[in-house]
C-alpha positions in Angstrom: 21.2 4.6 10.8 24.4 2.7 11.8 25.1 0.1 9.3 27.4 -2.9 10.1 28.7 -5.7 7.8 29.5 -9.7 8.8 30.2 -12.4 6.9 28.6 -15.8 8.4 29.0 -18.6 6.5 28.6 -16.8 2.6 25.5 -14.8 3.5 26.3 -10.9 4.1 24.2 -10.0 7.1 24.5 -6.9 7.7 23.3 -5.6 11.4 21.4 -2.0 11.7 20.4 0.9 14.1 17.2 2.1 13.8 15.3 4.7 16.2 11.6 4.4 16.2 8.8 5.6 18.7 7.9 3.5 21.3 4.6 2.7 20.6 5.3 1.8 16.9 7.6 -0.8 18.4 5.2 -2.1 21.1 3.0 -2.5 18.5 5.2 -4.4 15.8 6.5 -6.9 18.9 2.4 -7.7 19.9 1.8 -8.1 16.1 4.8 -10.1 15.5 4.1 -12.5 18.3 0.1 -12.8 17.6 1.3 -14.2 13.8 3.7 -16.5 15.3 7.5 -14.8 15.2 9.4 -15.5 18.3 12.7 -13.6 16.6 12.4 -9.7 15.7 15.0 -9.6 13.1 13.1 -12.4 11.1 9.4 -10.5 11.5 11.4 -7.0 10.4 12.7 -8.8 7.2 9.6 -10.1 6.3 7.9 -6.8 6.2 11.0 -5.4 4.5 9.8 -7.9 2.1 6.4 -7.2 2.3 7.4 -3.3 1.6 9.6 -3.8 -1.2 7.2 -6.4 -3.2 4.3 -4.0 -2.6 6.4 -1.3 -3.7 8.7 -1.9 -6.1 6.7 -1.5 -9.5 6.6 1.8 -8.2 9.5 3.3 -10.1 8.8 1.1 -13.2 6.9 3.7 -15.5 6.9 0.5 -18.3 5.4 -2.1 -15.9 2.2 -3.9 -17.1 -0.2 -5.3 -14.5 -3.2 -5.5 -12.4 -4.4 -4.8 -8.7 -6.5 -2.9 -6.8 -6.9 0.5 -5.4 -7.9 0.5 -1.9 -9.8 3.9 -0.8 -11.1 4.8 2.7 -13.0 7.9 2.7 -15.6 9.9 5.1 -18.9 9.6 2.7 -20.0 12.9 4.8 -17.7 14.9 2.7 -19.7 17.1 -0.2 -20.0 15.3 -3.4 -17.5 12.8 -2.6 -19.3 10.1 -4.4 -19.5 11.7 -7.5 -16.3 13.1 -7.5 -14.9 9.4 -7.2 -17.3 7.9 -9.7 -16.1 10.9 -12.2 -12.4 10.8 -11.7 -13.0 6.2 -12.4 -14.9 7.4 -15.5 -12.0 9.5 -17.0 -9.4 6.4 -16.3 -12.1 4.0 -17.8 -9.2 2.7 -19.6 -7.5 0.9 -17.2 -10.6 0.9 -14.4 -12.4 -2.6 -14.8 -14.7 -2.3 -12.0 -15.4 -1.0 -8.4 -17.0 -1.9 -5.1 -18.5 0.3 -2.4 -18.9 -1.2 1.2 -20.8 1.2 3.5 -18.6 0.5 7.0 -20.3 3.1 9.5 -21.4 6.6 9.4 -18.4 8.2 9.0 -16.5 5.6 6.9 -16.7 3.9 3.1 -14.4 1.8 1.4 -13.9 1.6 -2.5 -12.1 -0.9 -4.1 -10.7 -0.2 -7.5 -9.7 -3.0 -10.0 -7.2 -1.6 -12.6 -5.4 -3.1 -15.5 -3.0 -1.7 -17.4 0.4 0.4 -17.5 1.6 1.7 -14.1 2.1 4.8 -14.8 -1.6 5.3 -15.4 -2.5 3.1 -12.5 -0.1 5.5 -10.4 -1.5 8.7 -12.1 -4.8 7.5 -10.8 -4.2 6.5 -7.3 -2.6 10.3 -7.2 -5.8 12.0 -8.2 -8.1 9.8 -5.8 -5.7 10.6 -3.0 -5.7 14.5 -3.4 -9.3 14.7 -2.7 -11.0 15.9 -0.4 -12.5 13.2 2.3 -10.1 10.8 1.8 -8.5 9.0 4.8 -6.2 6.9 2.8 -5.0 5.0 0.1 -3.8 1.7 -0.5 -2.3 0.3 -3.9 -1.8 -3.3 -4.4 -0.1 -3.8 -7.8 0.8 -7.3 -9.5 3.4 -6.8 -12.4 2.5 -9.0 -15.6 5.9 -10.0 -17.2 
């Protein structure tokens, strides 16, 4: 990544390289312009924000907070249901409740709510993602100060 500083007018704005696959970008400029951002440097640094705010607590072993953990999983897969249920039940602790939407035949979503220290809340998300059937993960954490 090349990395160039200028000043303009206080601010540091600093201007960066980047090389991405073509249809990651095709797809970020159609998004972009469907919400509304005519400029590509102001759509990048909102999901810069977007990434860092999500992600942040991430490192913080001593944050307290909330959220949800977002699971898509093929409901096919043998005993994935109960394996979920049993993992929520050992983290009862910080696991307030759940919701199961049926979307199709090959795909379920679970939603998590957690409270409690992120560490757990990560130690969680870790064990739900290493099984078996799962398509992917999503963690949406809100730090209580």
């Amino acid at each position: 990544m090349m990395r160039n500083h200028a000043n303009n007018n206080d601010n540091d704005i600093v201007r960066i390289s980047i090389s991405l696959p073509s249809d990651l970008l095709d797809g970020f400029e159609r998004t972009m312009k469907k919400v509304g951002f005519t400029d590509r440097s102001k759509a990048i640094q909102a999901a810069m924000r977007v990434f860092i705010s999500e992600n942040e607590w991430v490192s913080e072993e001593s944050s307290k907070g909330a959220g949800l953990i977002e699971l898509l999983y093929d409901p096919q897969t043998r005993n994935i249901d109960k394996t979920l249920t049993l993992i929520q039940h050992e983290y009862n602790h910080i696991v307030t409740s759940s919701t199961h939407i049926h979307l199709d035949d090959n795909n379920c979503l679970e939603v998590i709510m957690v409270r409690g220290d992120a560490k757990n809340i990560k130690r969680l998300a870790r064990e739900l993602a290493g099984k078996k059937g799962i398509k992917s993960i999503r963690i949406n954490f809100v730090k209580v100060i």
